[in-house]
C-alpha positions as CSV (number, residue, x, y, z in Angstrom):
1,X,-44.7,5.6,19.4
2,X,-42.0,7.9,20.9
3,X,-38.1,6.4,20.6
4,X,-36.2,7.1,23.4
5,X,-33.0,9.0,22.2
6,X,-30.8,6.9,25.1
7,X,-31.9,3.6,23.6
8,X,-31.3,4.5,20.0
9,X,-28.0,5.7,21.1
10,X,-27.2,2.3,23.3
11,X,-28.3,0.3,19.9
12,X,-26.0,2.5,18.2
13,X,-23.2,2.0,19.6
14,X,-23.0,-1.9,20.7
15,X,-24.5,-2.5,17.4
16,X,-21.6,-0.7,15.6
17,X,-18.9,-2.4,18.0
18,X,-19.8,-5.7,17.1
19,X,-20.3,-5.4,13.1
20,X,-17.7,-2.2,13.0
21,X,-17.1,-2.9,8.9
22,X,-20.5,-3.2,7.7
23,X,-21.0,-1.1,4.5
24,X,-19.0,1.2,2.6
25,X,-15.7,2.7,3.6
26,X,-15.1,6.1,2.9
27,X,-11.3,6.7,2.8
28,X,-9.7,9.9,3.4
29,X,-6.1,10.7,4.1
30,X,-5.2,7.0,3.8
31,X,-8.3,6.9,6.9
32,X,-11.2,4.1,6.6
33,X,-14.2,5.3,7.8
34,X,-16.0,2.2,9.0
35,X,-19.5,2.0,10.4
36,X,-17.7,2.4,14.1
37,X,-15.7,5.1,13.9
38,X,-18.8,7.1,12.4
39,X,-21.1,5.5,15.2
40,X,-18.3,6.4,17.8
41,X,-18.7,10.1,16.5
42,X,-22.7,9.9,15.9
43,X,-22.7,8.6,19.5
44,X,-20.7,11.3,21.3
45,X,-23.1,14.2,19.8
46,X,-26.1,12.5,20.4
47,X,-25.0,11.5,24.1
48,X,-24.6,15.6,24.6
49,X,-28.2,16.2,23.7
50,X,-29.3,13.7,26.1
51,X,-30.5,15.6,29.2
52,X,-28.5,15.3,32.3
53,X,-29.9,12.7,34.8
54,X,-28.4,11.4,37.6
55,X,-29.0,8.0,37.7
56,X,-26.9,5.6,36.4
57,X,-26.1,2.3,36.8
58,X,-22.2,2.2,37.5
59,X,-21.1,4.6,40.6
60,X,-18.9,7.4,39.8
61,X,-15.4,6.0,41.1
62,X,-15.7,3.1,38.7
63,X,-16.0,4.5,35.4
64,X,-13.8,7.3,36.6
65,X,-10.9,4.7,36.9
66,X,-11.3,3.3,33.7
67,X,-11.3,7.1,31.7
68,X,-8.9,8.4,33.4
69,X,-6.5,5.2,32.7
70,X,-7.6,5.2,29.2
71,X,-6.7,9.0,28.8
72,X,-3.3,8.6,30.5
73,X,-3.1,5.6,27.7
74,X,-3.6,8.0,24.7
75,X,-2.0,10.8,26.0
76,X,1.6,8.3,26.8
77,X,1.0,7.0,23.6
78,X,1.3,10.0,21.6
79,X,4.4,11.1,23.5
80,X,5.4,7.8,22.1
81,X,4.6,8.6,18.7
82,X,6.4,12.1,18.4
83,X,9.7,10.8,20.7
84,X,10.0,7.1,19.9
85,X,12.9,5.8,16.8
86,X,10.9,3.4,16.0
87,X,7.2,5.2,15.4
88,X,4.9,4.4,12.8
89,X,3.1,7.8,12.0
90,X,0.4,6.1,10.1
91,X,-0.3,3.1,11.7
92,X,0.7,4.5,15.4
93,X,-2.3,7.7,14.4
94,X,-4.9,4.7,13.7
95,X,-3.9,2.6,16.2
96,X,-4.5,5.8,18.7
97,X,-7.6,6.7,17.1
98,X,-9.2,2.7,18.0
99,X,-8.2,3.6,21.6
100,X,-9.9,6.8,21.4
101,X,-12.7,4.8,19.9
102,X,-12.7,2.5,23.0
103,X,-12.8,5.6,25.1
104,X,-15.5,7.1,24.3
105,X,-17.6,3.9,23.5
106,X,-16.6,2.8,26.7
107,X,-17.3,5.9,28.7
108,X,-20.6,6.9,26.4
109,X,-22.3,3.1,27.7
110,X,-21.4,3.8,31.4
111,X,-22.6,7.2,31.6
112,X,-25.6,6.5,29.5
113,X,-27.0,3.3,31.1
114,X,-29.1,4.5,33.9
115,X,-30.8,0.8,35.0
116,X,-31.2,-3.1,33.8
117,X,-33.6,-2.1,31.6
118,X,-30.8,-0.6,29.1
119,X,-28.3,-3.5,30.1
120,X,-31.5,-5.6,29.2
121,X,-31.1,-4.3,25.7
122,X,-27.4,-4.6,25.5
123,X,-27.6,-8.4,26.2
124,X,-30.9,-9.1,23.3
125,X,-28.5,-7.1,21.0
126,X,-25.4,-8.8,21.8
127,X,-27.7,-12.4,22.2
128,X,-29.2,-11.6,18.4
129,X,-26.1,-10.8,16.8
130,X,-24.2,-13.3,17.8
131,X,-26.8,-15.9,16.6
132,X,-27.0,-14.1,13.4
133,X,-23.1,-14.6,13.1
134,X,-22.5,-18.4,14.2
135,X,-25.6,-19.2,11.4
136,X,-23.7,-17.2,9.1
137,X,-20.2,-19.0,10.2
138,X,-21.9,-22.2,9.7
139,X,-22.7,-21.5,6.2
140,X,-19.1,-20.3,5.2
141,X,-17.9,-23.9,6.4
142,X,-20.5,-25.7,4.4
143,X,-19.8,-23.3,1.3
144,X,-17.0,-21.7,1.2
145,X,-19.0,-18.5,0.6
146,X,-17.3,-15.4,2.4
147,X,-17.9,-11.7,3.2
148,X,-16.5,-8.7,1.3
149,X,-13.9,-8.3,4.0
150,X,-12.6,-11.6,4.3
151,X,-9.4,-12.4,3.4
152,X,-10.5,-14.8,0.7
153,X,-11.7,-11.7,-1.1
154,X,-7.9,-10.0,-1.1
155,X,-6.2,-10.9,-4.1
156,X,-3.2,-10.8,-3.0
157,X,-3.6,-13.7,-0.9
158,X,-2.4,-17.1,-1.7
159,X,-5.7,-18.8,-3.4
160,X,-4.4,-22.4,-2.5
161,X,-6.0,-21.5,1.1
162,X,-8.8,-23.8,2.4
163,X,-11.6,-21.6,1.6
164,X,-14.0,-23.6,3.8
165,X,-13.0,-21.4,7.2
166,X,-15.6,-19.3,9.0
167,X,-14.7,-15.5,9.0
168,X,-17.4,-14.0,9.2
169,X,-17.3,-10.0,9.3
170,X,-13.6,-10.3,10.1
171,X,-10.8,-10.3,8.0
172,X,-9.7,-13.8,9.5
173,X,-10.8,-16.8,10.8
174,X,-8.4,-16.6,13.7
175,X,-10.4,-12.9,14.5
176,X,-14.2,-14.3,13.9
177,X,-13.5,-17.7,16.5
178,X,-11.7,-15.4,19.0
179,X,-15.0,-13.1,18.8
180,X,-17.7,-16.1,19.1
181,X,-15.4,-17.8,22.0
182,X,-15.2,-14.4,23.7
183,X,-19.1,-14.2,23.4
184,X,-20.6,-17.5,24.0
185,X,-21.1,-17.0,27.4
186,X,-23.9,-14.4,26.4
187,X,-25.9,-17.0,25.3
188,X,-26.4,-18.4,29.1
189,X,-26.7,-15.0,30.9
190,X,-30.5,-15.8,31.1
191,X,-29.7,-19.8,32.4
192,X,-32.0,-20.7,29.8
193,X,-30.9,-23.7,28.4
194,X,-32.7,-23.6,25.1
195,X,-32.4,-25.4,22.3
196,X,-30.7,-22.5,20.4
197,X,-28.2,-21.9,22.8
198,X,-27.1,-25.3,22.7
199,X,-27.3,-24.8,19.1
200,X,-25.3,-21.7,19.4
201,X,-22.9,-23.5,21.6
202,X,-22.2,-26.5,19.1
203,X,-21.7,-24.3,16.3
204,X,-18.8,-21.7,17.7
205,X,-17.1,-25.1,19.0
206,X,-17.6,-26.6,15.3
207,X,-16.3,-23.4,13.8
208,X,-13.3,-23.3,16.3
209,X,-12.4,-27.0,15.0
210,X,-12.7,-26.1,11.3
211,X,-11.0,-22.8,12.0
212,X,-8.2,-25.0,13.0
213,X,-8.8,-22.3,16.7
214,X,-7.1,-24.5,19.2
215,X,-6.4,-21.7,22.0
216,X,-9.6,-20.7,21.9
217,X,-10.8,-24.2,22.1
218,X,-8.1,-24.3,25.2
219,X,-9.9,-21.1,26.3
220,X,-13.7,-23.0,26.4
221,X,-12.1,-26.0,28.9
222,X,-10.2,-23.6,31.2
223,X,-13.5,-21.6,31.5
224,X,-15.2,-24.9,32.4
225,X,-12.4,-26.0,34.7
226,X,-12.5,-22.4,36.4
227,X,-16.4,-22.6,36.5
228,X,-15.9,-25.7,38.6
229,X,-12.9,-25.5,40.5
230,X,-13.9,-21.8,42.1
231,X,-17.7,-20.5,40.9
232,X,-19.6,-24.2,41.3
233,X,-21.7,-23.7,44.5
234,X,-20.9,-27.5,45.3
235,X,-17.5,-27.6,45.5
236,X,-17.4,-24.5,47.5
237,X,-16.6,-26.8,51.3
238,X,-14.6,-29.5,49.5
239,X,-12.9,-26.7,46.9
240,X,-9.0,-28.5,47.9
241,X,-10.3,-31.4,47.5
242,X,-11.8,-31.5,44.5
243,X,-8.7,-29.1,43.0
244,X,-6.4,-31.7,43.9
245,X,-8.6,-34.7,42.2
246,X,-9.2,-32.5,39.1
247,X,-5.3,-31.4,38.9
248,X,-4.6,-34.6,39.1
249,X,-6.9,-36.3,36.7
250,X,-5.4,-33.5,33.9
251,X,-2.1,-34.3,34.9
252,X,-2.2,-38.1,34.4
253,X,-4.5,-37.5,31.2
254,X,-2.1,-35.3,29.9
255,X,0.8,-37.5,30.5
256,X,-0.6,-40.8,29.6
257,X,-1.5,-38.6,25.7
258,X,2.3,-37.2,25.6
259,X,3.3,-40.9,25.9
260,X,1.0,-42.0,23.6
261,X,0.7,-39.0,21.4
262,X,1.9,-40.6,17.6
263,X,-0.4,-43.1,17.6
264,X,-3.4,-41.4,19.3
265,X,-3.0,-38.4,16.6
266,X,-4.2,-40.9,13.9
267,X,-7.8,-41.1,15.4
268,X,-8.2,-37.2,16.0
269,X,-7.5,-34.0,14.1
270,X,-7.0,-32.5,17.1
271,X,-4.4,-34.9,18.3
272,X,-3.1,-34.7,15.0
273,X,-2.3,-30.9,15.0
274,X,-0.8,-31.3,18.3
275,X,1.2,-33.8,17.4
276,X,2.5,-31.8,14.1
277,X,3.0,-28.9,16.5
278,X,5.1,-30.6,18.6
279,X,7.0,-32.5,15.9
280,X,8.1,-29.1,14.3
281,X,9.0,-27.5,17.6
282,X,11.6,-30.2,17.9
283,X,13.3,-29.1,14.5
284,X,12.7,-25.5,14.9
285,X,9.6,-25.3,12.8
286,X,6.0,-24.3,13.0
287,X,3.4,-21.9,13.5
288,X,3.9,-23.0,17.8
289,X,7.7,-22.5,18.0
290,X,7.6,-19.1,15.7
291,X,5.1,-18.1,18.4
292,X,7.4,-18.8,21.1
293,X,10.2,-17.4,19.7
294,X,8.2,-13.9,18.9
295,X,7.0,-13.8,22.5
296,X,10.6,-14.6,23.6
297,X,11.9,-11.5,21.6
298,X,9.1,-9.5,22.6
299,X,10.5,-10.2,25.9
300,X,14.0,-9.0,25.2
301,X,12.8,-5.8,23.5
302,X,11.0,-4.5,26.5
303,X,14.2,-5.0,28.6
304,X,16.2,-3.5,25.6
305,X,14.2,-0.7,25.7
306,X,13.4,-0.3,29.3
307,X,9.8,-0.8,29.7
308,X,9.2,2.1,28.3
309,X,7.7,1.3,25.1
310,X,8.7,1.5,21.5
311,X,5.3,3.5,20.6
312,X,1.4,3.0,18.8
313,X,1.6,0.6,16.2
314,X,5.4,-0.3,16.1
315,X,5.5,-3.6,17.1
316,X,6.2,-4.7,13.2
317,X,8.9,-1.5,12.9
318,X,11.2,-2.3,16.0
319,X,11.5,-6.2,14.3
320,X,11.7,-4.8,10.9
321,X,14.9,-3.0,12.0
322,X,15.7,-6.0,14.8
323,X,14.1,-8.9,13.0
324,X,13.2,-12.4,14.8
325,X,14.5,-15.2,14.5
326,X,11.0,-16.5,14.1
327,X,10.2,-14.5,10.9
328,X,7.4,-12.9,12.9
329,X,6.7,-9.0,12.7
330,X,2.8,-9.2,14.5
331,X,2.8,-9.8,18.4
332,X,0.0,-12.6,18.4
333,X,-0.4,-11.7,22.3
334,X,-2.2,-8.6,23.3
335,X,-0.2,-8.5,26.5
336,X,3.2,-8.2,24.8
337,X,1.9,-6.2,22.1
338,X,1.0,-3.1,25.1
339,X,3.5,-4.2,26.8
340,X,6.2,-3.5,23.5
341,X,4.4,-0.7,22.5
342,X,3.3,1.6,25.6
343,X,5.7,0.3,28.2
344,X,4.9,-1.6,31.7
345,X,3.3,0.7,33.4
346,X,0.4,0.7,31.1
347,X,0.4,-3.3,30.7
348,X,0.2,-4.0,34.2
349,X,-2.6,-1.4,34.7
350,X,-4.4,-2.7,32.0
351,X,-3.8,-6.7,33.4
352,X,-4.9,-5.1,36.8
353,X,-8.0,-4.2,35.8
354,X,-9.5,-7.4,34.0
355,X,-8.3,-9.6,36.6
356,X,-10.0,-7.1,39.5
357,X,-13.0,-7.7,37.5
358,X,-12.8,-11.4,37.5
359,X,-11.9,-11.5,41.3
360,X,-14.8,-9.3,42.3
361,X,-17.4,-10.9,40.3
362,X,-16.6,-14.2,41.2
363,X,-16.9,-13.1,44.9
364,X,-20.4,-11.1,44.0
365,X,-21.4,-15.1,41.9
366,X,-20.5,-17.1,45.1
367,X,-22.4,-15.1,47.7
368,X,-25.6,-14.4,45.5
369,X,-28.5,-15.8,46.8
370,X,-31.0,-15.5,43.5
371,X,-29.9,-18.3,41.3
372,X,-30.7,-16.3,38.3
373,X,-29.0,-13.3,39.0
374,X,-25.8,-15.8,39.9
375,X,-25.7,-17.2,36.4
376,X,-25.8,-13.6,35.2
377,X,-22.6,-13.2,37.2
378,X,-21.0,-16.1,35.9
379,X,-22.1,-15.4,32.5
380,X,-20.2,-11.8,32.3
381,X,-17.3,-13.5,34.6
382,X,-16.5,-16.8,32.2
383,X,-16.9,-14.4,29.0
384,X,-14.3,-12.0,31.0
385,X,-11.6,-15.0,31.4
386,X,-12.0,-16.4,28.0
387,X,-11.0,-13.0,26.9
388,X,-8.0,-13.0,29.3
389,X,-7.0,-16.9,26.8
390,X,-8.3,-15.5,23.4
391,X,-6.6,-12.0,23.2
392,X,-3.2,-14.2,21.9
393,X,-5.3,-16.1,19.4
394,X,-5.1,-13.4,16.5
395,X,-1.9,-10.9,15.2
396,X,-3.2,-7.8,16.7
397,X,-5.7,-6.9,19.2
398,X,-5.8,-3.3,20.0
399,X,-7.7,-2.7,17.3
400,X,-11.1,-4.6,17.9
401,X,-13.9,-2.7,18.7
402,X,-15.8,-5.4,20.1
403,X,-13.9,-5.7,22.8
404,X,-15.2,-2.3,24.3
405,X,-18.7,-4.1,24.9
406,X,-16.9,-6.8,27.1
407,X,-15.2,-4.6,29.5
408,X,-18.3,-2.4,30.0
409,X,-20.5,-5.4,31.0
410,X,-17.5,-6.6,33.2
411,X,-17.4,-3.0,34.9
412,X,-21.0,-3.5,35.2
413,X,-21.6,-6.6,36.7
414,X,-18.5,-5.6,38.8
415,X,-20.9,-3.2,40.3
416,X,-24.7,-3.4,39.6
417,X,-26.3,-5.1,43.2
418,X,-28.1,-8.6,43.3
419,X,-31.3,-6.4,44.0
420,X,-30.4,-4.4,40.3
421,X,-30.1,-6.9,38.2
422,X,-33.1,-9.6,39.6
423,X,-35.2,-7.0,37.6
424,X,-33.9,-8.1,33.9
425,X,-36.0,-10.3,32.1
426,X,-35.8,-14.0,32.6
């Protein structure tokens, strides 16, 4: 049986951005090298073998945007690194080197995928892994069992921990729910709604709740509440209308819970959080108001240093020497965290582009006549906005290789045709 080169080379590299710290790392220089960063490498050889063909799935222009922002990303960032006071040599080289990971993942998929046949394979490998991993998150919740790179394997970490969180291949549990939450929509690209992707479904909202996840919990309603306030094909005459009713109804729910939030917090662990939360924001305390208070100062640092950025990986640095009143030295927010470290210009670009995606392939979704191609829209559109909530669920974000995969289905779907994608398998 002959193996296409371009399909082992697709596998490769979504495969490695997903489970990017699988096997052994081989440090050198104070550098890991993971699975991804030796895929990224593999891939870009292998993709220069491939012979030069035309066809591809995503025009020109499109991926053109996206590499040429990304350069003018790397290339601003080392400036950063050499002529910024507060650089972080080490961390500011790695953080560059993910980026430069991104890049050429990104760019190797959209050069490399000539037709829905090799998105067709992107989606089973995305749909099998991620199956794989909410079984797998299931079973660290039931027993406490946990991979190599968990955090429950440091020893330096505080052992009193509830060791009945789902991390899955991440070092966190705050990284593995804002992965499954990002993902989820996958599972309904096909419409299919099968029994395991309502299993699927029930498991990453289980592990969110034992993960003690509540933004990316938030995340799932506002993609439900976005799915039917501007995607649903029946509200599409009446849209104002029903806006208004469902505004409403959330405002009256939300008050009527505020007003009755002590004693509803006793029937609901949820509640209960909430309810803690807002308790120790009223004295100054808690994981919610040291949040606020970092973004707050992440706020006043950009204005401090005039949007121009403080440089890779120096986020921690610039509050080392200017600390928080929060105690907080990681961004939690992806947006302030590019915004700190590369300056405005690069944050609103970045913004820019995710939310273009979203706004053109929720027009493509509403005018689609083929009902299965429009739930492959909506598929790659929801799992595109839940990114836009989850990216402030964990301390960094730069870093994740996964999120590569996202934005190249997004710049796909932004582009492949109704006529395209009807081809993929049902």
């Amino acid at each position: 049986m002959k193996i296409s080169l371009r399909k082992v080379l697709i596998f490769l590299l979504v495969f490695a951005s997903l489970i990017p710290h699988v096997g052994m790392k081989i440090s050198i220089l104070g550098f890991n090298w993971t699975l991804y960063r030796g895929a990224v490498l593999l891939s870009a050889w292998i993709f220069f073998l491939l012979p030069r063909n035309k066809k591809k799935l995503t025009p020109k222009n499109i991926y053109k945007s996206w590499i040429y922002f990304l350069s003018v990303w790397i290339l601003y960032g080392i400036l950063l690194l050499i002529l910024s006071p507060y650089r972080n040599l080490h961390g500011g080289i790695i953080e560059l080197i993910s980026i430069f990971s991104g890049f050429i993942c990104l760019a190797v998929l959209l050069l490399t995928i000539r037709d829905v046949h090799d998105l067709n394979q992107i989606i089973n490998i995305v749909q099998f892994i991620f199956i794989i991993l909410v079984i797998w998150g299931g079973i660290e919740c039931i027993t406490g069992i946990h991979l190599p790179m968990s955090y429950f394997n440091d020893d330096s970490i505080n052992n009193l921990l509830n060791p009945k969180l789902a991390t899955g291949i991440f070092y966190s549990e705050n990284d593995f729910s804002a992965f499954l939450t990002c993902l989820l929509p996958v599972m309904f690209y096909r419409r299919k709604l099968s029994i395991l992707t309502i299993f699927t479904m029930i498991g990453v909202v289980y592990i969110d709740y034992i993960n003690d996840a509540n933004i990316c919990l938030l995340a799932l309603l506002a993609a439900i509440g976005y799915y039917l306030i501007f995607i649903h094909q029946y509200v599409k005459k009446g849209r104002r209308t029903f806006i208004t009713i469902f505004v409403s109804a959330g405002f009256i729910l939300c008050f009527l819970i505020s007003k009755n939030l002590k004693s509803l917090a006793k029937f609901s662990p949820l509640l209960n959080t909430i309810y803690v939360q807002y308790s120790n924001f009223n004295v100054s305390q808690g994981s919610m108001y040291d949040r606020l208070i970092i973004y707050a100062d992440s706020v006043k640092a950009s204005i401090q240093t005039f949007f121009l950025g403080v440089g890779p990986a120096s986020f921690s640095n610039y509050f080392y020497k200017h600390p928080s009143s929060s105690g907080l030295v990681n961004p939690h927010n992806l947006y302030l965290e590019i915004l700190l470290e590369y300056g405005i210009v690069i944050a609103v670009i970045f913004v820019w582009k995710i939310v273009s995606m979203i706004k053109i392939i929720r027009k493509k979704t509403i005018v689609c006549k083929s009902r299965s191609v429009k739930w492959k829209y909506i598929s790659c559109c929801e799992m595109l906005f839940i990114y836009c909530i989850v990216c402030i669920a964990s301390s960094s974000f730069i870093g994740y290789a996964w999120q590569w995969v996202v934005i190249a289905l997004g710049i796909i779907h932004m582009v492949a045709s109704e006529e395209e994608l009807v081809d993929i398998n049902r």
